[in-house]
N, C-alpha and C positions, 0 to 999 in steps of 0.2 A: 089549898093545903099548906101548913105552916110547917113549916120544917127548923126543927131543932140548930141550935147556932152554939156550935165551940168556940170559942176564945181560948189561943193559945198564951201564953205568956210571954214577956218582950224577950226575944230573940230566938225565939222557939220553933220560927219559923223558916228561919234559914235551910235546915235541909228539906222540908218539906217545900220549900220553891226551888231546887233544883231539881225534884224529883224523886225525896223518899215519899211512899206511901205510908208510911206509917205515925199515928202521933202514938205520944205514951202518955200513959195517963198522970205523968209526975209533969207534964209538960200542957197541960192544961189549968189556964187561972180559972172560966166560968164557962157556965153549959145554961146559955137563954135556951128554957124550954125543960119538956122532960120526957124525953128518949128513953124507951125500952131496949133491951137485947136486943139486938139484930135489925135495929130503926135504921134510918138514911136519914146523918147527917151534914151541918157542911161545916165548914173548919175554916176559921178565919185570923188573922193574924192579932197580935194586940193592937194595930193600927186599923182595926178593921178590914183589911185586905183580904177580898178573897180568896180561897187556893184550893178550893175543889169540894168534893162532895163526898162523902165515907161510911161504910157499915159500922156500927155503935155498939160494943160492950163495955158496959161500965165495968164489971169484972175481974178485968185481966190486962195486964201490964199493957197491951198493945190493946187501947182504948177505942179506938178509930180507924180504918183501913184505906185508905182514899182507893174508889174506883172513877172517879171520871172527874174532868176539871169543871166542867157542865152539869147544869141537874139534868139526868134522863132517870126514869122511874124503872125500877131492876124486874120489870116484868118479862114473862116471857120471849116476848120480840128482843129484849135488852139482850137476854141470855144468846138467842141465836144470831143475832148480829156480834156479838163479841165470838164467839164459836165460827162463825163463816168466817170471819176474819182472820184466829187464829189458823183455820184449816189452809185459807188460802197463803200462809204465809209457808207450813208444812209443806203442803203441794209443789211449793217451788222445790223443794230439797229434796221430796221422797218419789219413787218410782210406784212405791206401793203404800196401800194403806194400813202401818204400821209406823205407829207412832207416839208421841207424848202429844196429843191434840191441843189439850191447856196446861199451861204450867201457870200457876197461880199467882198471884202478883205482875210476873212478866208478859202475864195478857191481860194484865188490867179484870181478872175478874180473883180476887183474893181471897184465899181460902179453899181454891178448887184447883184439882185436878183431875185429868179425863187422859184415860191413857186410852189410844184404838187400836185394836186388833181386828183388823179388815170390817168387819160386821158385828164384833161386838168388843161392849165397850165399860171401861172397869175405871170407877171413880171414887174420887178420894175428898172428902171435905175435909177441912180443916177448922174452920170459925164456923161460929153460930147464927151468923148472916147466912151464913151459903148451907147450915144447916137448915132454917127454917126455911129456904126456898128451895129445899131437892126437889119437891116433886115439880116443880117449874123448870127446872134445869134438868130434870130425865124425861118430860115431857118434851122439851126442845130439841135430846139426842135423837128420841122417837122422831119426830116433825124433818128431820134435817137430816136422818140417815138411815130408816127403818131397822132398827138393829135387829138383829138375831136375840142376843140379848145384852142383860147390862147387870153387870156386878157392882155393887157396894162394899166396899174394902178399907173402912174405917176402923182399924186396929193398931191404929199410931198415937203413942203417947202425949203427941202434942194437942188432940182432943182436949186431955184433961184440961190445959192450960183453959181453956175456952168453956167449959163445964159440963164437956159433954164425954156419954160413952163412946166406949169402943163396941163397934158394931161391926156384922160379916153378914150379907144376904146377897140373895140374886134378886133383882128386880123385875125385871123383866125375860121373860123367857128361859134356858133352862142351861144347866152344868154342861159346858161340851169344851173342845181341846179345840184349837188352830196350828195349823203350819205357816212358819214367819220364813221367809228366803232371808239371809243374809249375806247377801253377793256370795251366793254359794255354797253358805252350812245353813242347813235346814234345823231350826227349833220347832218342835211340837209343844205349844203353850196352855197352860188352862189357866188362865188369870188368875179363878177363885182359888186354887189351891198355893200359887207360888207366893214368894216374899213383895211383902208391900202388894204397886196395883198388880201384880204379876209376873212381871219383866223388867229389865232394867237397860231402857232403851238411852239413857245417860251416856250408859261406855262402847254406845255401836260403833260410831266413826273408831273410839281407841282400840274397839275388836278389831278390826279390819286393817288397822295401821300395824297392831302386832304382827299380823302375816311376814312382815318384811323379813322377820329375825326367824321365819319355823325351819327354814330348810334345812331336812337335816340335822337337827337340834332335839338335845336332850331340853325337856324341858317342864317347869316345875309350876302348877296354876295352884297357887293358894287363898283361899275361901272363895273358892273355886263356887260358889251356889250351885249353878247347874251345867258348869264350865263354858262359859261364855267366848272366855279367850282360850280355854283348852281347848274349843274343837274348830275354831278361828287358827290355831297355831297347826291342829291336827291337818287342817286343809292344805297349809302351807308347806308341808310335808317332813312336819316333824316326825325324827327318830321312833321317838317314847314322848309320851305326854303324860306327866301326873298330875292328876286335878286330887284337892284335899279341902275338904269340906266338913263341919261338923254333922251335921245336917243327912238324915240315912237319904229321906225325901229328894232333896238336892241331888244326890248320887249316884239317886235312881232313875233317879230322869235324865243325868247324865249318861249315863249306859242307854238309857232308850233313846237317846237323840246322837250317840254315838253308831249304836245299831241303824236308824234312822239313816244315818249317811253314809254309814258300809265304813266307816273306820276301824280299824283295828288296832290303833296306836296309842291308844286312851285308856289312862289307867283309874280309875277311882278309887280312893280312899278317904271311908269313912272315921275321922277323925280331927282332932284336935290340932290344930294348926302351928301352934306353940310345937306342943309334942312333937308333931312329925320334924320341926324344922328339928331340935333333941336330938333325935335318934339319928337324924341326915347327917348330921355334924358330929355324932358320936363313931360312924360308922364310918366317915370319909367320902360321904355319896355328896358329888357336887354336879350342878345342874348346867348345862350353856346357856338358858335364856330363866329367869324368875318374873315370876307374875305375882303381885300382890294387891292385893283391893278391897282392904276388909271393910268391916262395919264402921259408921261413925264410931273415934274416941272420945267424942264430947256433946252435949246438946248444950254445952251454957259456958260460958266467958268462965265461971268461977273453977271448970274441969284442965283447962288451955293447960296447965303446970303438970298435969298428970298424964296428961294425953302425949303432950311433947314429950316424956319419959318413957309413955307407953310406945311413940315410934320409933325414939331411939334405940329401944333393947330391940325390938323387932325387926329395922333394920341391920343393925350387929347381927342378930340371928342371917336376916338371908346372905349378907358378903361371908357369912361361913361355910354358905352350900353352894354360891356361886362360881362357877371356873374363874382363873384371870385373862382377862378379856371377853368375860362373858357379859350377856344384858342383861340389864334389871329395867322391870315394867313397875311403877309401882304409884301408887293413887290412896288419895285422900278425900273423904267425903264430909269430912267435918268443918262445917263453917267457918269456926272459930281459929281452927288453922288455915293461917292463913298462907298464900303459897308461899312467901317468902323466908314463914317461919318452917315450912316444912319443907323446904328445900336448904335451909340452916342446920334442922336435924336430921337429915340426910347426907349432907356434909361431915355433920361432927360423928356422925355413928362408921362413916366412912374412913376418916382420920382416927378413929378409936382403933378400927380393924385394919389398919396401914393399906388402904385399898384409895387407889386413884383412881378419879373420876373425870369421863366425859357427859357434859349433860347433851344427848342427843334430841329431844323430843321434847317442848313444851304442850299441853294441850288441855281444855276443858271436858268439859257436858258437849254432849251432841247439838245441833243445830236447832235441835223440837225444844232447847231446853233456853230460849235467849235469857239474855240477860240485861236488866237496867241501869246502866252503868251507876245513877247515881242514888242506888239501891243494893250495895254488896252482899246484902242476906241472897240474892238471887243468885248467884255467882257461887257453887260450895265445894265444886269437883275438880281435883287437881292431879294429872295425869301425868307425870315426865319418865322420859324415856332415858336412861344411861347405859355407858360402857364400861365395866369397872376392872381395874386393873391391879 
């Protein structure tokens, strides 16, 4: 078998020998051979120097994906030896089976992820490599863990980049809900229905860290989805707990996983996030702990100016419903900010609203979610903890 051969251009290879996976396609001089969509090729230096082996779209900006330094052929077996791997490294961390099983790139299989919910299993492509091998890679979940079933949860807009739809099915077996412990608050899950694979097992450890601050605490959980940290904080034995979500879905299944644990301290509000902070601040209603964790404010380098604007009005908003000496929880999932920029517009929105700060808490993505040091696309979650006065 002949395998297709990149040629990068001279010095084009430097990050790719520390360790990014990715070439771009402004970063290749020639392509001995001729590679279709989603071929295996391998990527070599302008010196000719090896440096690994990659899934191939000619396409789209990210031209090449490197998964292995080695040629091994991305068959079945490939699939379940990188998935046992991945699991055995989860195992070390989790007590139960709930978890981010693959995070894509950071386990070496790119373009995939597989989130577990005990026995079934909800996955997410991303490239058109790991699009033409699904049924290899849902045959493998089968082979390696007989699920219950497995959802397909391809509704993410970074498809297009790769020329593919957005897609939503069960693959295997049928619609059904799970119960997840999370040291103590019980979630009732149904993958196929919640945002993204389902759940957002990124901010478990920061759920669990928030407890510190519930006792006894008025306290405010904004885009709150299905209050993750509201019934985390609820456990801890907050006061009143507001969760505020746009989302009716979201806050309905807040209420039934509030029911679910016999809380009575949880308040849902279906609404606009902006708004409600408006009317908090209009009315003089100020909170002892804030919790914030909205959506990404950017998917691209060229939004970074808008987004950084979009956190600073946002945080001005919550130091105006915050007590002094209250805590602010508060996370970014946008790439592209980076933490140090948005621990700069947290600062100045701070200094805008004469409010000092302790910064308590630095912290990422949970442990299912590693990262390649010398690959910062893997790295997106930024969680710090304050006291503000």
């Amino acid at each position: 078998m002949t395998i297709p051969v990149i040629i990068l251009k001279p010095k084009e290879d430097k990050r790719i020998s520390l360790g990014h996976l990715w070439v771009f396609s402004n970063e290749i001089a020639k392509i001995d051979g001729k590679p279709e969509i989603g071929d295996v090729v391998e990527i070599r230096s302008s010196r000719n120097e090896k440096l690994g082996f990659a899934f191939y779209n000619p396409k789209t900006l990210i031209a090449a994906r490197i998964f292995s330094k080695e040629f091994v052929y991305p068959d079945k077996n490939f699939f379940t030896i990188r998935i046992q791997t991945a699991l055995a490294l989860r195992e070390q961390f989790f007590g139960s089976a709930f978890y981010r099983l693959v995070y894509g790139e950071s386990d070496f299989l790119p373009g995939l992820i597989i989130d577990r919910f005990d026995n079934l299993f909800s996955v997410q492509i991303f490239s058109a490599a790991m699009e033409s091998r699904r049924e290899t890679i849902f045959e493998a979940i089968k082979d390696l863990f007989s699920p219950t079933a497995i959802y397909e949860r391809n509704e993410s807009g970074t498809r297009e980049l790769e020329g593919l739809p957005q897609t939503k099915s069960i693959v295997f077996g049928d619609e059904h809900s799970v119960d997840y412990d999370e040291e103590g608050v019980v979630f009732r899950i149904n993958p196929f229905r919640g945002q993204k694979t389902g759940f957002y097992f990124d901010q478990r450890l920061n759920r669990i860290f928030s407890r510190r601050f519930g006792a006894h605490a008025k306290v405010l959980d904004l885009f709150s989805n299905e209050g993750g940290f509201a019934l985390n904080l609820a456990l801890a034995g907050a006061d009143h707990v507001v969760a505020v979500d746009s989302s009716e879905l979201a806050m309905k299944n807040l209420e039934s996983n509030s029911k679910l644990n016999g809380f009575d301290n949880v308040e849902g509000q279906t609404t606009d996030a902006h708004a409600f902070l408006e009317n908090a601040a209009a009315s003089g209603e100020v909170f002892d702990v804030v919790v914030c964790d909205p959506p990404s404010f950017t998917r691209n380098k060229k939004g970074v100016t808008t987004a950084k604007a979009g956190y600073r009005r946002l945080h001005e908003s919550l130091f105006r419903v915050l007590k002094p000496g209250g805590t602010l929880l508060t996370a970014s999932c946008s790439h592209h900010i980076f933490r140090e920029t948005f621990e700069e517009v947290i600062a100045g929105a701070a200094q805008r609203s004469g409010r000092t700060l302790q910064l308590l808490h630095r912290a990422g993505a949970s442990l299912d979610h590693p990262v390649l040091p010398a690959m910062p696309e893997t790295e997106y979650l930024k969680f710090n903890a304050y006291r503000a006065f």
